[in-house]
N, C-alpha and C positions, 0 to 999 in steps of 0.2 A: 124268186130264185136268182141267185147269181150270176150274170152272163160267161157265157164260157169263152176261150177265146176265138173261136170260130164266128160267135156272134157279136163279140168287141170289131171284128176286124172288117166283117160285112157291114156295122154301123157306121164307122168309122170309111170303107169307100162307097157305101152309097151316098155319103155326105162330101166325098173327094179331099175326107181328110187323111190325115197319118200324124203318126207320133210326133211331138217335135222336144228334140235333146235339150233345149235351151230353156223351155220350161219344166224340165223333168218330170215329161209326163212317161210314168211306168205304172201302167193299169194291174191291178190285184187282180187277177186271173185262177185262186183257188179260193173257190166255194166256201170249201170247208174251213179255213185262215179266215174269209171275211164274216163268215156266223159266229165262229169263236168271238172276234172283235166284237160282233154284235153285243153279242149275250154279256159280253162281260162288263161292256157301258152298264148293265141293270136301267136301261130306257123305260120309263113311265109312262099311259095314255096322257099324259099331262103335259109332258118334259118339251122344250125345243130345243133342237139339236142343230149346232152350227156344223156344218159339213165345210170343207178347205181344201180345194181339186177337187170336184164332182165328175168330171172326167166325161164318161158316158152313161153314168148313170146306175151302175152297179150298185155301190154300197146306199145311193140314195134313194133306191127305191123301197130295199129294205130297213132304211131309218125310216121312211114315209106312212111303212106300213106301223110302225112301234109308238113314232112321237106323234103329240101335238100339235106339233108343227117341228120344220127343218128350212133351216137358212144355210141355202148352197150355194157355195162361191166359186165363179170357176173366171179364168182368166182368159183363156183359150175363148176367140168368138165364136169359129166356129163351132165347137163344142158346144157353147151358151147357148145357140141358136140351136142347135140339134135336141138338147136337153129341152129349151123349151118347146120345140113342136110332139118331142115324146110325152112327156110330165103337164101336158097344157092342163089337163082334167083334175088336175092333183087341189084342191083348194088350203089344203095344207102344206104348202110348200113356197118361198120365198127364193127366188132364183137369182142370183147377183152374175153378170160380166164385171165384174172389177178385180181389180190387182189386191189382195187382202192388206197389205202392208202399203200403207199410204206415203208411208216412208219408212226406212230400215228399223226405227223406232215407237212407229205408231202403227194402229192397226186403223182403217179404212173407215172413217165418219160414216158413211153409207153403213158398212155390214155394223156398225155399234147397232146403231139407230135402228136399224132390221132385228137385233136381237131386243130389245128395250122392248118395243113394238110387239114382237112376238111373245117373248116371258113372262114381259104384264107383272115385271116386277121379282118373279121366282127366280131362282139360278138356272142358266143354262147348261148344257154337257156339249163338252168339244167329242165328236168322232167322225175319224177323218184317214184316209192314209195320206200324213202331211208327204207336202212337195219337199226330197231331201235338203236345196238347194239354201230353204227358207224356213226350217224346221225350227230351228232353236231360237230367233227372233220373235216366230211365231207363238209359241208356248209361251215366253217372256215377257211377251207386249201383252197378250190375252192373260197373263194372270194381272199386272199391273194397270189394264184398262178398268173401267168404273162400272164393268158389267159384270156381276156377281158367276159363277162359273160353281157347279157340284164335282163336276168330275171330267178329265180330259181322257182320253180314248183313244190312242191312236197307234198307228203302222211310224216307225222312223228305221233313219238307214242305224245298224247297230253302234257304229262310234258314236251314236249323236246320245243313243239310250245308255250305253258304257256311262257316258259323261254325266247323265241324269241320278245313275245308279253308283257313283264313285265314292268312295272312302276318302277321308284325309290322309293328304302324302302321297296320294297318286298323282301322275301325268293328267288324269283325266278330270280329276276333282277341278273342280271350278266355281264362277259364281252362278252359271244356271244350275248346280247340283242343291247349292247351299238356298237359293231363291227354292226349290220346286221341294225339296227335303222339309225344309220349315213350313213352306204353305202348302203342305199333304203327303199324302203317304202314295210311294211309289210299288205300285206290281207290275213283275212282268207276265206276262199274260202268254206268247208263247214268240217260239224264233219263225221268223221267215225266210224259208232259202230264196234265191235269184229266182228259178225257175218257177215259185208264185207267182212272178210279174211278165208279163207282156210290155214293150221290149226287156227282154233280161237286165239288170243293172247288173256290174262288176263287183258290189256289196252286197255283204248279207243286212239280213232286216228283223227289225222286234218291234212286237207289238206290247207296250203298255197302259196302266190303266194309274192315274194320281187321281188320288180322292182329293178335294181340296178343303183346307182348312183353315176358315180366315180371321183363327180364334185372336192368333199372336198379329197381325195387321187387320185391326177392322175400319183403319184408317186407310186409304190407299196412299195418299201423301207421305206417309208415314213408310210404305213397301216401296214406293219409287226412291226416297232420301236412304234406305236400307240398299238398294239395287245402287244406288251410286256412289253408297260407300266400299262395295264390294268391288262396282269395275274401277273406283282410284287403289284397292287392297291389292288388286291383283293386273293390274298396269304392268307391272316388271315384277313377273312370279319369282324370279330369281336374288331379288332386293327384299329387304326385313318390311315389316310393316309400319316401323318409323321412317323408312327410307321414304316407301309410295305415301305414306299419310303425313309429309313433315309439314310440308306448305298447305294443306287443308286445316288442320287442328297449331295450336298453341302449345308449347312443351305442359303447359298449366292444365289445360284440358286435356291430353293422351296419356300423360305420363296417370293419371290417377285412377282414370278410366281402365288401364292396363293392370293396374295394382289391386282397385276394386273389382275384378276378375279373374285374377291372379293369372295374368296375360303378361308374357314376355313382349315387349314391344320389339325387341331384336330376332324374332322367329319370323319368318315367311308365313303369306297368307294362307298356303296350303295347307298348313299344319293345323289351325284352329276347325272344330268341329263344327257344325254348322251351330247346334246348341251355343258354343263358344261365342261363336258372333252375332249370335241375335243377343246374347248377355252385354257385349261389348256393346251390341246399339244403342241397347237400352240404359247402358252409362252416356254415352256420346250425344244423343238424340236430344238432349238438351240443351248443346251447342253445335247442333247442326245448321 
């Protein structure tokens, strides 16, 4: 069962800890929001599951009980130390103190290597209520790392999900809509008000579920040169796409590439569909 927050709060001072703002830690404190999450990862006896903020333990006891095995990563020590004298019994369970982002752009050699280990090869499933702070690097770096991934799962603060789920021509569309739109199919799964979470955050929250699909990159070299086409596209949203791509490409190479997609080189990156620019790769990708 879920802890309630009478029992987060008695964990949390018999350990002489407390929340701390800086890591954003905000505990899921409804039951019923975190089985919803559950049920809708579709977790296998097979499956492992990376968990990302294990916190106190809540949602990880119920992935314990579903998967395989679960690689949970918490940053907080004290926490890490409370988690492991709770969960010591667990033999399905791989308990990480480390910071998940090893840097802004890579996710953490330790938690790969834990998942590799533990998959034995099969894809993993991310579910998690990511940390807000870290959310969107988060998702980015786990789809472009070299560990295959089924399905991500998670709680995020709602701008972050807005952005995930955007149209072209919006404020919100970007390159993690156009990355996460092509490699899977986005659901939302439901909203989460403030008062789900222990301390309250001043956002509201959505939980979704992207199926991933690594038909259109089964290269990943191929999804990273695609991801840095999209953050030089979209460097100065307000400049055409010859503006941000002049000094990357040859007038020789863009101008044809534009035409064999029948792509205005003088439009803004927002406006191209995600469809649009994985067509435009796959003219460019051979003078990449």
């Amino acid at each position: 069962m879920p802890q309630t927050l009478s029992e987060i709060r008695d964990l949390l001072a018999s350990a002489g800890l407390r929340p701390q703002k800086k890591l954003g830690q905000n505990f899921l404190i409804d039951g019923n929001l975190m089985t919803k999450i559950v049920k809708a990862a579709g977790i296998e006896p097979h499956d492992t599951v990376l968990e990302i903020g294990a916190g106190t333990g809540s949602l990880t006891e119920m992935l314990l009980e579903r998967a395989g095995h679960v690689v949970a990563v918490e940053l907080d020590r004290g926490l890490a130390e409370l988690l492991a004298d709770r969960l010591a019994g667990c033999d399905n369970l791989t308990l990480l103190h480390e910071d998940v982002l090893q840097t802004k752009s890579r996710i953490a050699p330790v938690v790969l290597d834990a998942l590799r280990h533990a998959a034995g090869g099969r894809p993993a499933l991310l579910v998690a209520n990511l940390p807000y702070h870290i959310a969107s690097p988060i998702l980015i770096d786990l789809l472009l790392c070299d560990v295959p991934f089924r399905c991500f799962c998670f709680s995020v603060q709602r701008e972050v999900a807005d952005r995930i789920a955007a149209q072209p021509s919006t404020k919100d569309y970007g390159p993690i809509t156009i990355l996460l739109q092509l490699c899977g199919t986005v659901h939302r799964i439901t909203h989460l008000p403030p008062q789900a979470f222990w301390p309250v955050p001043k956002v509201e929250s959505t939980a979704l579920r992207i199926d991933i699909d690594h038909s259109r990159f089964p290269d990943k070299t191929l999804l990273q040169q695609f991801s840095d086409l999209l953050r030089l596209a979209f460097s100065h949203r307000r400049k055409t796409l010859h503006y941000n791509l002049r000094r990357h490409y040859e007038p020789a190479d863009f101008g044809p590439a534009c035409t064999a997609t029948g792509i205005d080189p003088g439009t803004r990156a927002e406006a191209l569909s995600p469809e649009q620019w994985y067509e435009l790769f796959r003219q460019l990708a051979g003078v990449l």
